[in-house]
PyMOL CGO cylinders between C-alpha atoms (Angstrom):
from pymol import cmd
from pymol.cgo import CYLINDER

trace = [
    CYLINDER, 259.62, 92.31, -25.43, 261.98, 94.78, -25.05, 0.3, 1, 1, 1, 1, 1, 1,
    CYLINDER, 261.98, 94.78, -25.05, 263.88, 93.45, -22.27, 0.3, 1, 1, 1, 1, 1, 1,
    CYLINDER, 263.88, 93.45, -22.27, 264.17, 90.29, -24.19, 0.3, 1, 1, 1, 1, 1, 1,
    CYLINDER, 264.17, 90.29, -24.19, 265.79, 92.16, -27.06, 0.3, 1, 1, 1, 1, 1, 1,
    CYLINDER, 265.79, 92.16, -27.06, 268.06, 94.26, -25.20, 0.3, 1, 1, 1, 1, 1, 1,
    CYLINDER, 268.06, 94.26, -25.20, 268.94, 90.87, -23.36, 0.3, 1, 1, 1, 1, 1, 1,
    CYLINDER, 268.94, 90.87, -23.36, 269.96, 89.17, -27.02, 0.3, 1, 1, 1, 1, 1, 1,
    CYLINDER, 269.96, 89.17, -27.02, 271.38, 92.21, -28.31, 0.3, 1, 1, 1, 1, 1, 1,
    CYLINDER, 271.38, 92.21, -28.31, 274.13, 92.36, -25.15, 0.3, 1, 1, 1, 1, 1, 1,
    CYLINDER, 274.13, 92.36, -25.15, 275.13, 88.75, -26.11, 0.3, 1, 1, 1, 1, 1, 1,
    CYLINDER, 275.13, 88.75, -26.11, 277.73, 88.14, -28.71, 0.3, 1, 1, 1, 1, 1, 1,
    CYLINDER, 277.73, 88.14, -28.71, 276.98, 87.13, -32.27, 0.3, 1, 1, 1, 1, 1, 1,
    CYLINDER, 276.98, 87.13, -32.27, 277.66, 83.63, -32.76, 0.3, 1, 1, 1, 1, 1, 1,
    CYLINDER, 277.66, 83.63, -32.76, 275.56, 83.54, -29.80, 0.3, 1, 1, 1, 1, 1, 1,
    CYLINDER, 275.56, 83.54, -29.80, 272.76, 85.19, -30.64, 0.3, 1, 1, 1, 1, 1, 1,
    CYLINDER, 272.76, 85.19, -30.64, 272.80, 82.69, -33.89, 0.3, 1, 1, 1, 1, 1, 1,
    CYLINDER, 272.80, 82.69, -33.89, 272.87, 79.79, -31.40, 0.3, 1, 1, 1, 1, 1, 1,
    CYLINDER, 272.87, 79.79, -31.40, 269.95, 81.28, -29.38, 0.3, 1, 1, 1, 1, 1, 1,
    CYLINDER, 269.95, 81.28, -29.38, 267.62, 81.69, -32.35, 0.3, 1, 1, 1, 1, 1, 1,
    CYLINDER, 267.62, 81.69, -32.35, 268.83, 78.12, -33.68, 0.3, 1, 1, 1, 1, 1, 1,
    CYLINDER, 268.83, 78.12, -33.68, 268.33, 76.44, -30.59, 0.3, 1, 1, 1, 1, 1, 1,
    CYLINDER, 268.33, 76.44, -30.59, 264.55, 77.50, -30.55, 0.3, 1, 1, 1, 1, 1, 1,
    CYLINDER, 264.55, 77.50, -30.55, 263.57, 76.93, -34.08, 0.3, 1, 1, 1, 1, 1, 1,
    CYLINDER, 263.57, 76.93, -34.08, 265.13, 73.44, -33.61, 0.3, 1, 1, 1, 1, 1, 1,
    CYLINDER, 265.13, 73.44, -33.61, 263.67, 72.89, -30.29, 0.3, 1, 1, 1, 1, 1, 1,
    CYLINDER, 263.67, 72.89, -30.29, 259.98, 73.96, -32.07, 0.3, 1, 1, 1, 1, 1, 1,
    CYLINDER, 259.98, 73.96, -32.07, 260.88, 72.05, -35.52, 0.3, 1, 1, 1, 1, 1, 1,
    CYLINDER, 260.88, 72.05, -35.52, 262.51, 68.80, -34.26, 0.3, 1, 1, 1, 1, 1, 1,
    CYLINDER, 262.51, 68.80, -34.26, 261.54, 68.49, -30.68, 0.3, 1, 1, 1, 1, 1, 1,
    CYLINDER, 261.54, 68.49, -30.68, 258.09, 69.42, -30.57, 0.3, 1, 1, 1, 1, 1, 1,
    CYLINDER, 258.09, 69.42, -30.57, 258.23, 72.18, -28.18, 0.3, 1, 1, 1, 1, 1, 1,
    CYLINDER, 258.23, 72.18, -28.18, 255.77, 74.70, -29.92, 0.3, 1, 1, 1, 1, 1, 1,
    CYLINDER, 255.77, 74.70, -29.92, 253.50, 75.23, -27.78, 0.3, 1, 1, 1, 1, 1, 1,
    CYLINDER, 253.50, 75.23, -27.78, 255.84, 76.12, -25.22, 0.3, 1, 1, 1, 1, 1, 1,
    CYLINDER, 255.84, 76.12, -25.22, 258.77, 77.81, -26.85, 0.3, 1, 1, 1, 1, 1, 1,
    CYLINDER, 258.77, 77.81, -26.85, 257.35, 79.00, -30.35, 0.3, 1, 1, 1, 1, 1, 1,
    CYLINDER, 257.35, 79.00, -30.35, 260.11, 79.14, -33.02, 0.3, 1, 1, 1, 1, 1, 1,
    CYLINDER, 260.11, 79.14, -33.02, 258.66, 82.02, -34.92, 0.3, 1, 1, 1, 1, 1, 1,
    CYLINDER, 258.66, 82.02, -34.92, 259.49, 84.30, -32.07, 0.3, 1, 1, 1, 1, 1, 1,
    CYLINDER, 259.49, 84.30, -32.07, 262.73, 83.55, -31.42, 0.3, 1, 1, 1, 1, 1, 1,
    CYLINDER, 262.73, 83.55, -31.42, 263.32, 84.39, -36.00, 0.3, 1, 1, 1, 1, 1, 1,
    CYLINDER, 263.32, 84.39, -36.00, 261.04, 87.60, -35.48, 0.3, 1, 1, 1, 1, 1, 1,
    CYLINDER, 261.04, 87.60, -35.48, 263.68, 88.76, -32.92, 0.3, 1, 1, 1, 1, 1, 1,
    CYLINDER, 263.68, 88.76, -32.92, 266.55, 87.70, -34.75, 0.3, 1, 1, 1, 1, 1, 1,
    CYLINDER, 266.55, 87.70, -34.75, 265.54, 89.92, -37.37, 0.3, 1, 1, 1, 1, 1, 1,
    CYLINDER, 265.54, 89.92, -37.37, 264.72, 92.85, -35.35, 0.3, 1, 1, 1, 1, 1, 1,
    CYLINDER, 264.72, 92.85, -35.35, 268.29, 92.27, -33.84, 0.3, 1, 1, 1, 1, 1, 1,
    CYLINDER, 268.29, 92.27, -33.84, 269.68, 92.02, -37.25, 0.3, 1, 1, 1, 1, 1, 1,
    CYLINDER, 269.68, 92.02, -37.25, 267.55, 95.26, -38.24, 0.3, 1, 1, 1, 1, 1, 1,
    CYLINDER, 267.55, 95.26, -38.24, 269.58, 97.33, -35.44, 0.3, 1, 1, 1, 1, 1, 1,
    CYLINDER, 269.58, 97.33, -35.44, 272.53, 96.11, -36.75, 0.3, 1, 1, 1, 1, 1, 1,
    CYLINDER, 272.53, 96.11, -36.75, 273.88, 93.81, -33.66, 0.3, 1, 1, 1, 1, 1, 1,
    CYLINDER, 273.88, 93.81, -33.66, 273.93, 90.82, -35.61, 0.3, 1, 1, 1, 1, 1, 1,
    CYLINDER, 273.93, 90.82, -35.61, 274.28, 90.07, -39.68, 0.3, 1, 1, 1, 1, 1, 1,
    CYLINDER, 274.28, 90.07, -39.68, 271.67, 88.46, -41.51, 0.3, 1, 1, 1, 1, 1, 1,
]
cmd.load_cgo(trace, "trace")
């Protein structure tokens, strides 16, 4: 998990907003859950947002 993190946290912003978007949407509209849960992808947005590398 923590690769993952550092991985998001060396990306830029806007990009990291994309990221986590992409996923929820992918989950919510798509159907993808079982395969890329959407949860995950908010849960490290916030951790990312908790260390300050991106605003919430």
């Amino acid at each position: 998990m923590g690769s993952i993190t550092d991985w998001l946290g060396g990306l830029s912003g806007p990009v990291v907003y994309a990221v986590v978007f992409a996923l929820v949407f992918a989950e919510d509209a798509l159907f993808v859950g079982f395969v890329v849960p959407g949860e995950t992808a908010v849960v490290l947005g916030g951790v990312l947002a908790s260390q300050g590398k991106v605003s919430v």
